[in-house]
C-alpha positions as CSV (number, residue, x, y, z in Angstrom):
1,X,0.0,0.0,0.0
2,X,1.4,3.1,-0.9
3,X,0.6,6.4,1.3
4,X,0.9,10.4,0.4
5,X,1.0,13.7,2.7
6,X,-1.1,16.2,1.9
7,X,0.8,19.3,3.7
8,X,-1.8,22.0,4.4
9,X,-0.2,25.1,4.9
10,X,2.7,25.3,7.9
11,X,0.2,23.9,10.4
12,X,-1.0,20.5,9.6
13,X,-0.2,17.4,7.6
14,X,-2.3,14.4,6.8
15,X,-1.5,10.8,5.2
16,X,-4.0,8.9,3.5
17,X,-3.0,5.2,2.6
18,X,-4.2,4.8,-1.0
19,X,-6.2,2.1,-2.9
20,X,-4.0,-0.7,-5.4
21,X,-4.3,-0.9,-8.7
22,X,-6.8,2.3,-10.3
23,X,-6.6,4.2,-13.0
24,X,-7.0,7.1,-10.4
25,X,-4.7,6.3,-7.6
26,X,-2.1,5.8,-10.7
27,X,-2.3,9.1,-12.2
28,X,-2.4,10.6,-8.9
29,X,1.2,9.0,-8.1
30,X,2.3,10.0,-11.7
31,X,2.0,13.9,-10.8
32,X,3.3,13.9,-7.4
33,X,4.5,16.1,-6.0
34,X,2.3,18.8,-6.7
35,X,1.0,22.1,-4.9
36,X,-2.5,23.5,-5.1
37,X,-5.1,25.8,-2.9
38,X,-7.5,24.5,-0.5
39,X,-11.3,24.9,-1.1
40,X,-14.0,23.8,1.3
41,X,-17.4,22.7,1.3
42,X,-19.0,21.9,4.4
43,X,-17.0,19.2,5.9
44,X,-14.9,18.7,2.6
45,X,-12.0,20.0,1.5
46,X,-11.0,19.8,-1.8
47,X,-8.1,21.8,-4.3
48,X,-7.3,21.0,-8.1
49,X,-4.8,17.9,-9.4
50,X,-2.9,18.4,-12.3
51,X,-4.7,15.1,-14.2
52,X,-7.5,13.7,-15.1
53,X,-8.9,10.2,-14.7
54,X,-12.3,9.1,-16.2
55,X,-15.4,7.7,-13.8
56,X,-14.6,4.6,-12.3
57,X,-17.1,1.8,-12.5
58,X,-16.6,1.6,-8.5
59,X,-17.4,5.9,-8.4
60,X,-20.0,6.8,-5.9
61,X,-21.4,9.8,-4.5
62,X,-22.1,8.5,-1.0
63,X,-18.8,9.0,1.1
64,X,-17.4,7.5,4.6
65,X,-15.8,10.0,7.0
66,X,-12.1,10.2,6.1
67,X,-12.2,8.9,2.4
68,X,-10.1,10.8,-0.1
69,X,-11.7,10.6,-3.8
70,X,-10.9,12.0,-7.3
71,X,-13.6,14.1,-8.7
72,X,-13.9,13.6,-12.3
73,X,-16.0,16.0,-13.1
74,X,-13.5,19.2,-11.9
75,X,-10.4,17.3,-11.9
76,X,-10.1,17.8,-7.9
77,X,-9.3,15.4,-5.0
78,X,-11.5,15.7,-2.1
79,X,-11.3,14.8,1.7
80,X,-14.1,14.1,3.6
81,X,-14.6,14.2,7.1
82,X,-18.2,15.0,7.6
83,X,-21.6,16.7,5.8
84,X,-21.6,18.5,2.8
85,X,-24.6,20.8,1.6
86,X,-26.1,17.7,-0.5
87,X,-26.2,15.5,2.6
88,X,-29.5,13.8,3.3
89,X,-28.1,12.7,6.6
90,X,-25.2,12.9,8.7
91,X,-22.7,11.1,6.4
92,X,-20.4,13.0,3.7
93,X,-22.3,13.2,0.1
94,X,-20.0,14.3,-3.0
95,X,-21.7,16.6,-5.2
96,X,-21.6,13.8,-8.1
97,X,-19.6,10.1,-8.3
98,X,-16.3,10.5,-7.1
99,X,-13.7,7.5,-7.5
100,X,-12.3,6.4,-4.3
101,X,-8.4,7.3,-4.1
102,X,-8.2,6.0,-0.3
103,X,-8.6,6.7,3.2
104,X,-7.0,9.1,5.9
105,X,-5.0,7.7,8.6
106,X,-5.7,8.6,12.1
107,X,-8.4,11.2,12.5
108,X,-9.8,13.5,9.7
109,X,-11.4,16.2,12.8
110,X,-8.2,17.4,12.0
111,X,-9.5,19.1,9.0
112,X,-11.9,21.1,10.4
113,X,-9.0,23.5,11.2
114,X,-8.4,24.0,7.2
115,X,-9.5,27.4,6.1
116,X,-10.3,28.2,2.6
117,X,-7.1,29.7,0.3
118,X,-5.0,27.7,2.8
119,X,-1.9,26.2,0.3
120,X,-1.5,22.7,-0.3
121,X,1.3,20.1,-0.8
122,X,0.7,16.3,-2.2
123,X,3.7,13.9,-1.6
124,X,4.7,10.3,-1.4
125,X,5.1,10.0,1.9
């Protein structure tokens, strides 16, 4: 299993151990490093990647806390660690399928500290 950082800012860093073997999780490892800016969405964060990967027949709208996805549709990765404004309940919700990159090691809470603009930096850990 292979794992990445995502550096937010100065303040926080967070792994996620990734998924084997998908078209996604590939092209994410074939642009690593890479740096990007932090947009959030209820309890998501999300920032651009510099690829794209098509819908996975796995992709899925209805998240688990701490899942890390690619989002086809805008060419982002997402981290999820709670509601989103298309929640029907208290479970994350992506805005459309996402494919599933992996999950977040140790709490995602930690992500509620993540402001909007805040710098990112995605690395194999």
């Amino acid at each position: 299993m292979t794992t990445i950082a995502m550096r937010f800012g100065n303040e926080l860093e967070v792994r996620a151990t990734l998924r084997d073997g998908t078209p996604s999780v590939a092209s994410l490892l074939s642009a690593l490093p890479f740096r990007s800016i932090v947009h959030r969405w209820g309890d998501e964060v999300y920032f651009n990647a510099p690829f794209h990967s098509e819908k996975e027949k796995d992709a899925r709208a209805d998240m688990e806390v701490g899942e890390v996805a690619f989002w086809p549709d805008g060419d982002a990765i997402a981290v999820f660690f709670g509601p989103t404004p298309v929640s029907t309940d208290g479970r994350p919700r992506a805005y459309s399928p996402c494919n599933i990159l992996g999950k977040v090691s140790g709490s995602p809470d930690r992500l509620k500290t993540v402001k909007e603009g805040t710098p990112v930096e995605v690395l194999k850990a």
